[in-house]
C-alpha positions in Angstrom: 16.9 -232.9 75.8 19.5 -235.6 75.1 18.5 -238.4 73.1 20.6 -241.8 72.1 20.7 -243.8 69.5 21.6 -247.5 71.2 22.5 -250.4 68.6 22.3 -250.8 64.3 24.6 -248.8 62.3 24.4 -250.2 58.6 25.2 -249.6 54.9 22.3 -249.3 52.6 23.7 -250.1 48.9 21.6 -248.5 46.7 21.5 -251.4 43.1 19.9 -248.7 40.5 21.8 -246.0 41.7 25.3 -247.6 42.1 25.2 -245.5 45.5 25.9 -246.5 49.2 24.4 -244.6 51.9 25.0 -244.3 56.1 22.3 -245.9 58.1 20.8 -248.1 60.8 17.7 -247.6 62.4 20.0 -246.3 65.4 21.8 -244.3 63.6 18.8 -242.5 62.0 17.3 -242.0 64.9 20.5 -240.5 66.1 20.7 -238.1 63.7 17.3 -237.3 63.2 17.0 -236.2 66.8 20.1 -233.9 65.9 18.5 -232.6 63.1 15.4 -231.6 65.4 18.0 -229.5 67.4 18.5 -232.0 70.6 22.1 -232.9 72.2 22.3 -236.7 69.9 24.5 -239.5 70.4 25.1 -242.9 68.9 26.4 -245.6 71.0 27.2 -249.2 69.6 29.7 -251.2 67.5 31.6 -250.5 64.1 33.5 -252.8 62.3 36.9 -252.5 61.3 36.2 -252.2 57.5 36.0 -248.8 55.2 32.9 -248.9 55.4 32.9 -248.5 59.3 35.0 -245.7 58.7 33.1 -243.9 56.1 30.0 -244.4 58.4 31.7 -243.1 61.2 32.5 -239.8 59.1 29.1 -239.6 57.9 27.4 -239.4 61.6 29.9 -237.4 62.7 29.9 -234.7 59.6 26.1 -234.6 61.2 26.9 -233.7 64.5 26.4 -236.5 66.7 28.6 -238.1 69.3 30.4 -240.9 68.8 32.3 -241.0 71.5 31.8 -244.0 73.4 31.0 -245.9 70.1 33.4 -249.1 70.1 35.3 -251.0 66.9 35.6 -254.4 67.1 37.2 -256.9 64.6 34.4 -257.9 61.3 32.7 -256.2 58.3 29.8 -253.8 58.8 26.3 -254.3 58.0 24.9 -254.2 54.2 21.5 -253.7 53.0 20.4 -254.0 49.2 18.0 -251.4 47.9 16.1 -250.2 44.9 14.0 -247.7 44.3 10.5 -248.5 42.8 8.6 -245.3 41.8 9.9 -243.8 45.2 9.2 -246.4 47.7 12.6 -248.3 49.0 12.2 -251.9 47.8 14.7 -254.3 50.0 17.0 -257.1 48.9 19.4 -258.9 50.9 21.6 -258.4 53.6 24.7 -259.9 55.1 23.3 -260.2 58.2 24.4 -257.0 60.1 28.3 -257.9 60.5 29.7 -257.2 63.4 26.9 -254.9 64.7 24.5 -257.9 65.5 26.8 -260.9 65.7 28.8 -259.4 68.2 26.7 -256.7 69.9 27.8 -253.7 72.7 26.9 -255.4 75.9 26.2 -252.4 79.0 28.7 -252.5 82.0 28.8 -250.3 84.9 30.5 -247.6 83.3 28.7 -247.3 80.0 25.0 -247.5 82.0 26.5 -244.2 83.9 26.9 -242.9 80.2 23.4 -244.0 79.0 21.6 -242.3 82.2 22.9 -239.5 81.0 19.9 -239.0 78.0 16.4 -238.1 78.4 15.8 -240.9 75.4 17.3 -244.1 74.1 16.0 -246.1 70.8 16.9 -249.1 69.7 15.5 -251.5 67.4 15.2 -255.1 66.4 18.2 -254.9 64.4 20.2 -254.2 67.5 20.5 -257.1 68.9 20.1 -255.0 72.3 16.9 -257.2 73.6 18.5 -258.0 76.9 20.8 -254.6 77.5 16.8 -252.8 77.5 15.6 -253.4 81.1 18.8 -252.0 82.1 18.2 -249.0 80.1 15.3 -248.5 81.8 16.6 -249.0 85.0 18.8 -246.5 84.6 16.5 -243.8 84.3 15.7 -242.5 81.0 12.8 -243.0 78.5 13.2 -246.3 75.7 11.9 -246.4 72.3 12.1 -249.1 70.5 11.3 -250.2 66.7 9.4 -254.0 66.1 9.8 -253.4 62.5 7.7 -255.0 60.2 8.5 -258.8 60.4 6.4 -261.1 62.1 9.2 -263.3 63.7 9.4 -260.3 65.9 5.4 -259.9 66.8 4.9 -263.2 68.1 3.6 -263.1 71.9 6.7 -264.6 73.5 9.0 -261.4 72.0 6.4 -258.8 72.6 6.3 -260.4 76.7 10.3 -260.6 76.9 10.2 -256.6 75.1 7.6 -254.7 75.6 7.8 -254.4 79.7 10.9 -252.6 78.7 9.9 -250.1 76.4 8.1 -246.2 76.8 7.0 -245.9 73.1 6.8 -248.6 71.0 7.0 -248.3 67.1 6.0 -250.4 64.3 5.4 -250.7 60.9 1.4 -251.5 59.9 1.4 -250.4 56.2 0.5 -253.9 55.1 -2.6 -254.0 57.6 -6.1 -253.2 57.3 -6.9 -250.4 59.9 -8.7 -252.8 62.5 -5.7 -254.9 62.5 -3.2 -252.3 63.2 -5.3 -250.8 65.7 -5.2 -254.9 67.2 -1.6 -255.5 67.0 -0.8 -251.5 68.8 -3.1 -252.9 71.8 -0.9 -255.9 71.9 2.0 -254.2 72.4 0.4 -252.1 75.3 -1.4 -255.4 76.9 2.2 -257.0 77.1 4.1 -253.7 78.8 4.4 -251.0 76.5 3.4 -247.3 78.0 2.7 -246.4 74.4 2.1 -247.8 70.9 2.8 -245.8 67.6 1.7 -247.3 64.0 3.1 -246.1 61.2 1.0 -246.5 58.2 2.5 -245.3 54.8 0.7 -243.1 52.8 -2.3 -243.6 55.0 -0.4 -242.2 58.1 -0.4 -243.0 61.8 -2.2 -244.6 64.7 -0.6 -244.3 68.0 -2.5 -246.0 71.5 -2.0 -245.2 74.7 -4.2 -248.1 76.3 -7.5 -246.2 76.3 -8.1 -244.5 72.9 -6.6 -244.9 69.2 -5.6 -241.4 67.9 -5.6 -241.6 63.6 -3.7 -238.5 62.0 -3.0 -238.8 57.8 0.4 -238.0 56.0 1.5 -234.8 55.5 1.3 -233.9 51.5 3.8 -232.8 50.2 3.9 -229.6 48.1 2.6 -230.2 44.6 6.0 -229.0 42.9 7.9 -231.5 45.0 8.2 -235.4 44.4 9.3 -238.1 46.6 13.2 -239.1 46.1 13.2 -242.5 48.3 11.5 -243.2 51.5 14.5 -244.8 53.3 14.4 -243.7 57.1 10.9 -242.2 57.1 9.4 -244.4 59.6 12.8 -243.5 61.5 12.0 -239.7 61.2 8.2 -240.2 62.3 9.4 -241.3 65.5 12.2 -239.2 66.2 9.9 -236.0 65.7 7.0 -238.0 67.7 9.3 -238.5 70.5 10.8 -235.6 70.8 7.6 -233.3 70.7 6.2 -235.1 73.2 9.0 -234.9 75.4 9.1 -231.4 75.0 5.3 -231.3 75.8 6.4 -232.8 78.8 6.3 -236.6 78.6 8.1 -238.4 81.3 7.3 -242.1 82.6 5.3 -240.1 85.8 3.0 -237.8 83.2 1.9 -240.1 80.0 0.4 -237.8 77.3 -2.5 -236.1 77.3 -4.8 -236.2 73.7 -3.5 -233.0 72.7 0.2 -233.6 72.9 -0.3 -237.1 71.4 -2.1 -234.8 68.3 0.7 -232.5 68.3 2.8 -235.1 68.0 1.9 -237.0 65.4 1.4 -234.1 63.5 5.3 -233.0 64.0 5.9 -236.8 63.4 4.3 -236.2 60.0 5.5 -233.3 58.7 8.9 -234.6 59.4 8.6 -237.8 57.7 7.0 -236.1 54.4 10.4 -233.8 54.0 12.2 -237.4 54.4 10.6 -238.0 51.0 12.4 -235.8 49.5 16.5 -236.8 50.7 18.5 -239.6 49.3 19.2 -242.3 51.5 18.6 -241.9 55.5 20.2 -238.3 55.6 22.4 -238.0 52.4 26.4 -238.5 52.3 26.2 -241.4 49.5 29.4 -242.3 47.9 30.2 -244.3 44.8 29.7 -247.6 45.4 32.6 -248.7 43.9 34.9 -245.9 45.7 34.0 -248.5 48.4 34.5 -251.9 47.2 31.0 -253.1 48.5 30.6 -257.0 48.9 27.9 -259.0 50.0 
């Protein structure tokens, strides 16, 4: 399997910790998927700052490829973070940098690159609404994160999206069950071949436009505690996806109940170890050894 990683790449500034971290929704997913043993790649745009380069060095100190990644004049993207008895509590951001305002548009030679993958994600934050039907196009599997904001659930995004995407992921920890279950048969009515809801401490829902499948968290071990839960929706679906592509998913052959199960059991199990690293996936760096400004 090759799986890519199309659009956000960001810095998460950590405020308590006096730490800055690699990440992007993109970029997790990215690495993630390495992490899970799969050929990975990240394709989209740095900025010309230190803090592109010490993102750069961070994906690639976790083997992924880079290589048709492109720099382009601006500042990177900065989150602000705390941590609140383990759960990541966001501040502000400067708006993604170069990343969103000026985003990689596909041409003929980097679609022959991206046909190359079994899987691409992107996200909301990628600015890459308009590059996904020619992802599709092109032949492999999309994924795609809606986040949890509801500029992006409104029917007239979900129609322009959705018809575009394989699996669709989205946050429904602040909804009640019936709710969730609502908003993952949107996203199938409007084009989606699959919804997946994921659901905090009360775990995941995923639709495939006949039945809801419910599976709880994986627990962690008693001994352990959770560090910061940055990037665990991120490692849900990179496990999710994966597993079911290796159960044989394909846009011909949608999941059966038992691969779907599977699944979101992998999808679990992955997301609980999350729990326990710093950041998305580590590498944090004094946050004054990079002169961070919002």
């Amino acid at each position: 399997m090759k799986a890519l990683g199309f659009g956000d790449n960001i810095i998460d500034r950590y405020l308590d910790r006096g730490m800055v971290y690699p990440g992007g929704n993109c970029v997790n997913f990215a690495v993630f998927a390495r992490k899970l043993g799969v050929d990975a790649a990240y394709l989209g745009v740095f900025g010309s700052d230190e803090h592109a380069r010490f993102l750069r060095d961070s994906i690639r100190a976790e083997g992924v490829d880079l290589s048709c990644s492109v720099t382009k004049d601006g500042s990177s993207g900065i989150s602000t973070i705390r941590i609140v008895d383990g759960e990541r509590v966001f501040g502000g951001w400067n708006g993604g940098g170069v990343t969103v305002s000026d985003p990689l548009e596909l041409d003929e030679a980097l679609l022959g690159y991206v046909a190359g993958f079994d899987l691409v994600h992107s996200s909301v934050y990628s600015r890459s609404e308009r590059e996904l039907p020619k992802v599709r196009r092109s032949g492999p599997l999309v994924s795609f994160d809606f986040s949890s904001e509801e500029e992006f659930r409104t029917a007239d995004y979900l129609a322009a999206v959705c018809p575009s995407v394989d699996l669709a992921l989205i946050s429904c920890s602040d909804l009640a069950a019936y709710d969730a279950e609502h908003l993952l048969s949107e996203l199938v009515r409007q084009g989606a071949g699959l919804a997946l809801g994921t659901c905090g401490d009360s775990g995941a829902i995923v639709f495939d436009g006949e039945s809801y499948l419910h599976a709880p968290a994986s627990p962690l071990e008693p001994s352990q505690s959770p560090i910061d839960t940055m990037g665990c929706g991120d490692a849900f679906l990179t496990a999710f996806a994966v597993t079911l592509f290796g159960l044989g998913w394909s846009r011909t052959a949608p999941p059966q109940e038992a691969s779907l199960r599977e699944a979101l059991r992998a999808g679990a199990d992955f997301a609980a170890q999350q729990c326990l690293v710093e950041g998305a996936f580590g590498h944090g760096a004094a946050d004054s050894g990079l002169s961070v400004s919002m």
